[in-house]
C-alpha positions in Angstrom: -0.9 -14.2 -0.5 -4.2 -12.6 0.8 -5.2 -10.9 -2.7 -8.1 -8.7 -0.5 -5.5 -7.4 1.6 -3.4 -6.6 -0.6 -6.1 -4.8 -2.7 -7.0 -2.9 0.6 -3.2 -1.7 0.6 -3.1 -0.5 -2.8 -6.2 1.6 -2.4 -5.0 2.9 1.2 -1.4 3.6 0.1 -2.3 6.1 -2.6 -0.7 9.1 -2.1 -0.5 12.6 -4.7 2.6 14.1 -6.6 1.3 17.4 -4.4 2.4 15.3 -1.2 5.5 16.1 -1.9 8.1 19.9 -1.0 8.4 20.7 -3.9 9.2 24.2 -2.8 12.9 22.9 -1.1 15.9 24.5 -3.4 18.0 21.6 -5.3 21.1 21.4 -3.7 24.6 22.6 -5.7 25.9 20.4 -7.9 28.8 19.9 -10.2 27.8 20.5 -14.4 28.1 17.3 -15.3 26.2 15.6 -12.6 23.3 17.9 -13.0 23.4 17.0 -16.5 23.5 12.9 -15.5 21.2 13.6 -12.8 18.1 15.2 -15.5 18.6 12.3 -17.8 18.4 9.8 -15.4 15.1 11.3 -14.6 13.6 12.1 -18.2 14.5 8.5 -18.4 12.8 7.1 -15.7 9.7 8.9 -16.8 9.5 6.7 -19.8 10.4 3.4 -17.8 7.4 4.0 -15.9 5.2 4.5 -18.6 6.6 1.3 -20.2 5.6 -0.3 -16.4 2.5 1.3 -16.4 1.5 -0.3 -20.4 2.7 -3.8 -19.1 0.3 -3.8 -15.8 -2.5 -2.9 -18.5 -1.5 -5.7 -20.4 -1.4 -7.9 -17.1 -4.9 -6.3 -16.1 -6.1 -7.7 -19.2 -5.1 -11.5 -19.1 -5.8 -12.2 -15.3 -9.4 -13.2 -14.8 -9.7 -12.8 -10.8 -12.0 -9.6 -10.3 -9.4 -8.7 -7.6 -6.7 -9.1 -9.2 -7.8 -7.2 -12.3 -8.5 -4.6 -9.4 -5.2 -4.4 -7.8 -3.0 -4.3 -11.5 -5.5 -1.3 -11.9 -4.2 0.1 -9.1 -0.7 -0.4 -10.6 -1.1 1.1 -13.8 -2.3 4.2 -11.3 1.0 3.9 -9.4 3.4 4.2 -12.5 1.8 6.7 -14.4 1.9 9.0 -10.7 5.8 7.7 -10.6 6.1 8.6 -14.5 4.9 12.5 -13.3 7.1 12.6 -10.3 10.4 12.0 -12.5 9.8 14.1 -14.8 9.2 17.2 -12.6 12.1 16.1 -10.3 14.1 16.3 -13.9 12.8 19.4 -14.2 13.4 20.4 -10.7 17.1 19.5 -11.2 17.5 21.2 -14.5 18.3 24.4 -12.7 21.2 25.5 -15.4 19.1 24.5 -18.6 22.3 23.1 -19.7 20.8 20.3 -22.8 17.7 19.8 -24.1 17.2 16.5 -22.6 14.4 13.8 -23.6 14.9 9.7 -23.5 17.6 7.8 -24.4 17.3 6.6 -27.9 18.1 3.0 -27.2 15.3 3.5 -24.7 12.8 4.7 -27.3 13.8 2.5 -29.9 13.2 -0.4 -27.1 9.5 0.7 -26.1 7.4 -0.5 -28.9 9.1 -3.5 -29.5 9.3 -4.8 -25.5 5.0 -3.9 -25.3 4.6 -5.8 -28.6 6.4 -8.5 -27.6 4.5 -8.7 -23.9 1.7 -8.9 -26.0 2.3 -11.9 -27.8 4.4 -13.9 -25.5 2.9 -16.6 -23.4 1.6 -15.4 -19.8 4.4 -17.1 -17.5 6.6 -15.1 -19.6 5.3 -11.6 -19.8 5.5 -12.4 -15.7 8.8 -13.3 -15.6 10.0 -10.1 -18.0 8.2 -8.2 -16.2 9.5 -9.3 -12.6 12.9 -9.1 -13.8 12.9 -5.3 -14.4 11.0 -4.2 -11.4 14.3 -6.2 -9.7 16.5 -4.3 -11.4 14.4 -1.0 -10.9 14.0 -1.6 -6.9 17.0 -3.3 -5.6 19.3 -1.3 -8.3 18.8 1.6 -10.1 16.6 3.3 -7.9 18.0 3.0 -4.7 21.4 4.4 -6.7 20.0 7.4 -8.6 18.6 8.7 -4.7 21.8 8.0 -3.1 24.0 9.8 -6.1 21.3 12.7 -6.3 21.1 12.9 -2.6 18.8 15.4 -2.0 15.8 15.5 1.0 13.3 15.7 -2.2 14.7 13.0 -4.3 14.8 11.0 -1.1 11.1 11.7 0.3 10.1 10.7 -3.6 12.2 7.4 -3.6 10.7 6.4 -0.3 6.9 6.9 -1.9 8.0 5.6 -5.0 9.3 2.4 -3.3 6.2 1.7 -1.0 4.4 1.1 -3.8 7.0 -0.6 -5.8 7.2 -2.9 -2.8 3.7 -4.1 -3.4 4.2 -4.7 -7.4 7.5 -7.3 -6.4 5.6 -9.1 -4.1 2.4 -9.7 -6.6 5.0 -10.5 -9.0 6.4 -13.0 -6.8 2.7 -14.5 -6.4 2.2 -14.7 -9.9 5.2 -16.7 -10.3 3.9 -19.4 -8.0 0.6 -19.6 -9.9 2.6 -20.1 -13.3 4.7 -22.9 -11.8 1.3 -24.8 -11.0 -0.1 -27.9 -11.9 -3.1 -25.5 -13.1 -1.6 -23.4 -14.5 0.2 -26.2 -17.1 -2.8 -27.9 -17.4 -5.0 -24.7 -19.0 -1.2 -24.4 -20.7 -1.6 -27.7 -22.2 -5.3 -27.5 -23.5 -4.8 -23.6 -25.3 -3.7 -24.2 -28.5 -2.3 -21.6 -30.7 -2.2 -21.1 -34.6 1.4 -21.2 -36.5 0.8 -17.7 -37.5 0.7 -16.9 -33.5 3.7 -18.5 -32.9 5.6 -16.7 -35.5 4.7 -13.6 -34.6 5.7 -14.5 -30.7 8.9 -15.1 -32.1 9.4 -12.3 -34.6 8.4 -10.2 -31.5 10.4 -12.4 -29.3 13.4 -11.6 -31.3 12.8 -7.8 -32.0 12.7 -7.1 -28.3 16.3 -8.9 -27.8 17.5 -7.4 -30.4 16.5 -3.8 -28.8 16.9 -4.9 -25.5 20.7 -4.6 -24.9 21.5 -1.4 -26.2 18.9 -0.4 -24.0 20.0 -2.4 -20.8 23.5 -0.5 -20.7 22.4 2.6 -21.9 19.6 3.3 -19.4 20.2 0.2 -16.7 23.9 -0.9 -16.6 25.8 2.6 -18.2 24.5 5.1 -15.4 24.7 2.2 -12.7 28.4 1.5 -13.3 28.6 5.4 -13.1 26.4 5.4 -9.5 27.2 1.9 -8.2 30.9 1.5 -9.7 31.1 -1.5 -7.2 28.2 -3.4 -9.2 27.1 -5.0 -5.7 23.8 -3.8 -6.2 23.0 -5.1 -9.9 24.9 -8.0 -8.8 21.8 -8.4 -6.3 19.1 -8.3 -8.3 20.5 -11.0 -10.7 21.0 -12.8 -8.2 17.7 -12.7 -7.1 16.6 -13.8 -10.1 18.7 -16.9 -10.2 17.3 -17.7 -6.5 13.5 -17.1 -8.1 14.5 -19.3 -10.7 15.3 -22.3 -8.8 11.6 -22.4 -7.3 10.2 -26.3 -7.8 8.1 -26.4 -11.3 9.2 -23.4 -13.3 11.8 -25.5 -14.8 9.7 -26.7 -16.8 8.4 -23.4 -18.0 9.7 -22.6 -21.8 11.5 -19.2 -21.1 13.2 -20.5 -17.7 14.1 -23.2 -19.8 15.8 -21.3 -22.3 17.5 -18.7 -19.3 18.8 -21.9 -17.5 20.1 -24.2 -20.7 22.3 -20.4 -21.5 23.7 -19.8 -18.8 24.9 -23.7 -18.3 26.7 -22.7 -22.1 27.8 -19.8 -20.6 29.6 -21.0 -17.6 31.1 -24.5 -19.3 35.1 -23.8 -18.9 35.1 -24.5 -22.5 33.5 -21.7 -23.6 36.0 -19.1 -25.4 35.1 -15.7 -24.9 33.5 -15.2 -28.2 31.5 -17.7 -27.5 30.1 -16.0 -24.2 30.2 -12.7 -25.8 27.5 -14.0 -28.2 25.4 -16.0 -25.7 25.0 -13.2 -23.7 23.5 -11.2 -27.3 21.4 -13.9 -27.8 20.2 -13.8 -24.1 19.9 -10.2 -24.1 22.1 -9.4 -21.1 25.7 -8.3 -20.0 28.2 -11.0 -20.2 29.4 -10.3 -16.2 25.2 -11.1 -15.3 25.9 -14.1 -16.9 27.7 -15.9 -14.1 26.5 -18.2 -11.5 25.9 -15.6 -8.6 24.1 -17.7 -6.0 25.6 -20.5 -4.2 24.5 -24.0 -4.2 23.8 -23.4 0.0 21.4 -20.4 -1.2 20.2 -22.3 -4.1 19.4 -25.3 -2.1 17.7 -22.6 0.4 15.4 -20.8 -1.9 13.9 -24.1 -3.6 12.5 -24.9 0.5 11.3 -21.7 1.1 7.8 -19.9 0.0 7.3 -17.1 -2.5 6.1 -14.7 0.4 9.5 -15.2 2.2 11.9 -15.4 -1.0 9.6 -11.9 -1.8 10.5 -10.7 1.5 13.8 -11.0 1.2 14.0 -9.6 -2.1 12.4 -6.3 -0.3 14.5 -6.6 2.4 17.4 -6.6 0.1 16.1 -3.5 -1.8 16.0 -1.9 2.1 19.5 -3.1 2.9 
């Protein structure tokens, strides 16, 4: 990836929460999906102020200047995506039916994932943080517009995924540079303190703990209400499994830990009690659990780059 290039997009693709109609009349809808639609938005504010606090932290470990420069640009992006859902909540609340405000599993989780972020190794923090904007893009986003369909939800979406478009394929970069040589090597030669690693793990474990209520309250409960077909989450799993496969993050601690589950997971031994609690341990819903990719589209990601597996994770998000 041209970093410079992308740095010029970032600062040319800025755009304003003004840019927007907000003057266009929300169209009818029924009770109980204006009251789904509100709190889908109230709680997409709070995802992208818990994006925005994790590009600070990324801003913070990276030491290229331009990099630094363009995860600035980020935090810029989510905290402008963090004001547009919450006036398109309040755009939609035209019956004042609830008092809404985040999902408590949601706040609960907040703290707990940014603490963790902050303590976890680097390659980690990346591939948390990739992992969500998958799920944000290729999912729950591209649902929430269809199900609200509305011109200003859509002409917010589109905005909203030009610059999301930007953060998947820096992610995607990222990834390379942790599955390098040099990367393992500075690894290898940083040492850190017992107390550090216990407090990686205490916050390793706090933000599992937290994380599944909040997965299918905010994430996996409003998509199987949106998307009841699932092919969409389905999607960005599986795009993680195809990321996964990439030639030296195997060795990486946390892909590790993903890969040696989900081989427990999938043994035809395995009672369903047994999956039930692997997929508490891992975080994540027993059905994203399952092999999704096949070995042909395994074998295909591991020979192509990052830029093309990134494009086609965009591409996917566009389908």
């Amino acid at each position: 990836m041209d970093l410079q290039r992308m740095l010029r997009m970032c600062h040319d693709a800025q755009w304003r929460v003004g840019d927007l109609d907000w003057s266009q009349t929300p169209r009818a809808m029924s009770a109980d999906d204006e009251a789904h639609v509100v709190q889908y938005f109230t709680d997409m504010a709070q995802i992208e102020r818990l994006a925005g606090a994790l590009f600070v932290e990324q801003q913070r470990r990276v030491a290229d200047p331009t990099l630094k420069e363009i995860y600035a640009s980020f935090v810029l992006d989510e905290m402008r995506h963090s004001h547009v859902a919450q006036m398109l909540a309040d755009h939609y609340d035209v019956h004042r039916l609830h008092t809404y405000r985040p999902s408590p599993s949601l706040e609960r989780f907040f703290p707990h994932f940014v603490d963790a972020i902050r303590h976890l190794a680097d390659d980690v923090a990346n591939a948390y943080i990739t992992s969500g904007e998958l799920i944000l893009d290729i999912a729950l986003l591209r649902s929430i517009d269809d199900f609200v369909a509305d011109p200003l939800s859509a002409q917010a979406m589109e905005l909203i995924n030009r610059d999301e478009s930007r953060h998947i394929a820096v992610d995607y970069h990222m990834v390379g540079y942790y599955a390098s040589d040099a990367y393992k090597s500075a690894r290898t030669k940083t040492k850190t303190s017992v107390r550090e690693q216990a407090v990686a793990a205490r916050t390793f474990a706090a933000m599992t703990l937290w994380g599944r209520p909040f997965f299918r309250d905010v994430f996996f409960g409003p998509m199987d209400r949106i998307d009841p077909t699932g092919e969409r989450l389905r999607e960005a799993f599986k795009r993680m499994q195809l990321l996964g496969t990439r030639p030296g993050l195997e060795a990486l601690p946390l892909v590790k830990f993903w890969s040696s589950m989900m081989m427990l997971y999938n043994q035809p031994w395995m009672g369903r009690r047994g999956k039930e609690a692997i997929a508490r341990v891992v975080g994540a819903e027993p059905r994203f659990m399952q092999y999704l990719a096949t070995d042909e589209e395994l074998a295909r990601a591991r020979a192509m780059s990052l830029d093309e597996l990134a494009e086609e994770a965009l591409a996917a998000k566009r389908a």
